[in-house]
C-alpha positions in Angstrom: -3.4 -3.1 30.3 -0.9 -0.5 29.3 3.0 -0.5 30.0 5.5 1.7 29.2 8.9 -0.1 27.7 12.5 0.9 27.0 13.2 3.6 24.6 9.7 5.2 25.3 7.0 2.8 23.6 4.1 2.1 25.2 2.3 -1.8 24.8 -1.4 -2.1 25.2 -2.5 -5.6 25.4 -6.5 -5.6 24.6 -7.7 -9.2 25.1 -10.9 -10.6 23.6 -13.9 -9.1 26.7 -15.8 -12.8 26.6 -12.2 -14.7 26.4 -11.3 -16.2 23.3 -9.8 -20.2 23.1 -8.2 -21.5 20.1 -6.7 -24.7 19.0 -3.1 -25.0 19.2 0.5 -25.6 20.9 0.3 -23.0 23.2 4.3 -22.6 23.5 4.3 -22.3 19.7 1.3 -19.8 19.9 3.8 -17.7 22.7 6.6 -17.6 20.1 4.4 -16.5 17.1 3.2 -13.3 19.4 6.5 -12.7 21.2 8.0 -12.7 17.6 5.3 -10.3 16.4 5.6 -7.8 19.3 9.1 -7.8 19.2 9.3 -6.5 15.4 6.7 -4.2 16.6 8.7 -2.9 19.3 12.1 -3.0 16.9 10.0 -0.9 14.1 8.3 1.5 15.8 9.3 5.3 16.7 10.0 6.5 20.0 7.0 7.8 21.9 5.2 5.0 19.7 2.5 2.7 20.8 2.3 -1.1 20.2 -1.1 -2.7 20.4 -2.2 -6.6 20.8 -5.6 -7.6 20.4 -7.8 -10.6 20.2 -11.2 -11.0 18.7 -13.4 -14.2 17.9 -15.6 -15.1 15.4 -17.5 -18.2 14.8 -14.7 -20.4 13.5 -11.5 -18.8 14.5 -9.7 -16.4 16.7 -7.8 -13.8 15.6 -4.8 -12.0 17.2 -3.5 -8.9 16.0 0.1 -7.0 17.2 -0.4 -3.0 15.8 2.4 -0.9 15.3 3.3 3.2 14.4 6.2 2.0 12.6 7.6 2.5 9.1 5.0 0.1 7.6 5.4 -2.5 4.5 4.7 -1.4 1.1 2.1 -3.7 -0.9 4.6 -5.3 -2.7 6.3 -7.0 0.1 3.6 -8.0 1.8 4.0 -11.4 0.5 7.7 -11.6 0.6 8.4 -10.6 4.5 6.9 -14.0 5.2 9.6 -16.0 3.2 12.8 -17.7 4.7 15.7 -15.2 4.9 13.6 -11.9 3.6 15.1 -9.2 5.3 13.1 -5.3 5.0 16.0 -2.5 3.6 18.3 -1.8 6.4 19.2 1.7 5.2 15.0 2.3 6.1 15.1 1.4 9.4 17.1 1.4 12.6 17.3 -1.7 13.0 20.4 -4.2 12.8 21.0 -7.3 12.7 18.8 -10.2 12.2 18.5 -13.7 10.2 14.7 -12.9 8.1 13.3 -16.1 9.7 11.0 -15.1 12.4 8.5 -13.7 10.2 8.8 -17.0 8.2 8.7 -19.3 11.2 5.4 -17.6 12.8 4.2 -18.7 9.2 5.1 -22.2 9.3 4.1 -22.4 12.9 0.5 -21.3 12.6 0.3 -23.3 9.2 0.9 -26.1 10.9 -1.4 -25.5 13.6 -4.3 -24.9 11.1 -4.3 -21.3 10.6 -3.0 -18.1 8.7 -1.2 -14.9 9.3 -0.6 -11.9 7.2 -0.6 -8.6 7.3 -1.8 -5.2 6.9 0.5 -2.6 6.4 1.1 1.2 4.6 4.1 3.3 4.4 4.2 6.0 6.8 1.3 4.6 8.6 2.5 1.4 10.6 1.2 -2.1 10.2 -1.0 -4.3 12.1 0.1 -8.3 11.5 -1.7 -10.7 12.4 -2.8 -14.7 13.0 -5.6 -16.5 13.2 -6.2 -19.9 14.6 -9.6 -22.1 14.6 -11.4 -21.6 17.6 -12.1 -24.3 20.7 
């Protein structure tokens, strides 16, 4: 499924072809991924692309939001997932902001029995994502 959104950047949703069921709050799993998409969409350039995707393996499930944005240098990739971090306004076009949602998504699929992180260059965009154990 592919939709166009304000300011000209597309959203593909790719979900998992067999369906993929993990354990958790299912409210808190909304907030994690409308957290996620909605820094993708914040981060990313116009005529940009924002992708979700799920996949499965044998104990977990694994979601992934992709962006073209201006991407995370190593050295941060720790620190955007603690309380109040907020990435160098003068980079981005983004305003505004607390730096908690990356650092609640954390604490919400910790608590749920999973991880999230990220994977992330300069230049080249990032691709975050969580993974939760599988049903």
């Amino acid at each position: 499924m592919r939709e166009h959104l304000p300011g000209s950047i597309s959203l593909e949703v790719r979900p998992e072809a067999n369906g993929a069921t993990a354990i958790g709050d299912r409210n808190r799993i909304e907030q994690v991924l409308v957290n996620l998409i909605d820094n993708a969409i914040k981060y990313s350039p116009r005529g940009g692309e924002v992708r979700v995707s799920t996949e499965q393996s044998a104990g977990a499930v694994r979601v992934e939001v992709r962006d073209q944005g201006l991407g995370i240098p190593l050295a941060e990739h720790d620190a955007i997932f603690e309380k109040f971090y907020r990435h160098d306004a003068h980079q981005t076009h983004v305003t505004g902001g607390t730096g908690l949602g990356l650092y609640i998504c954390r604490e919400l699929v910790r608590r749920m029995g999973g991880r999230i992180g990220v994977h992330s260059q300069p230049g080249v965009g990032s691709t975050f994502y969580f993974e939760l154990p599988r049903a």
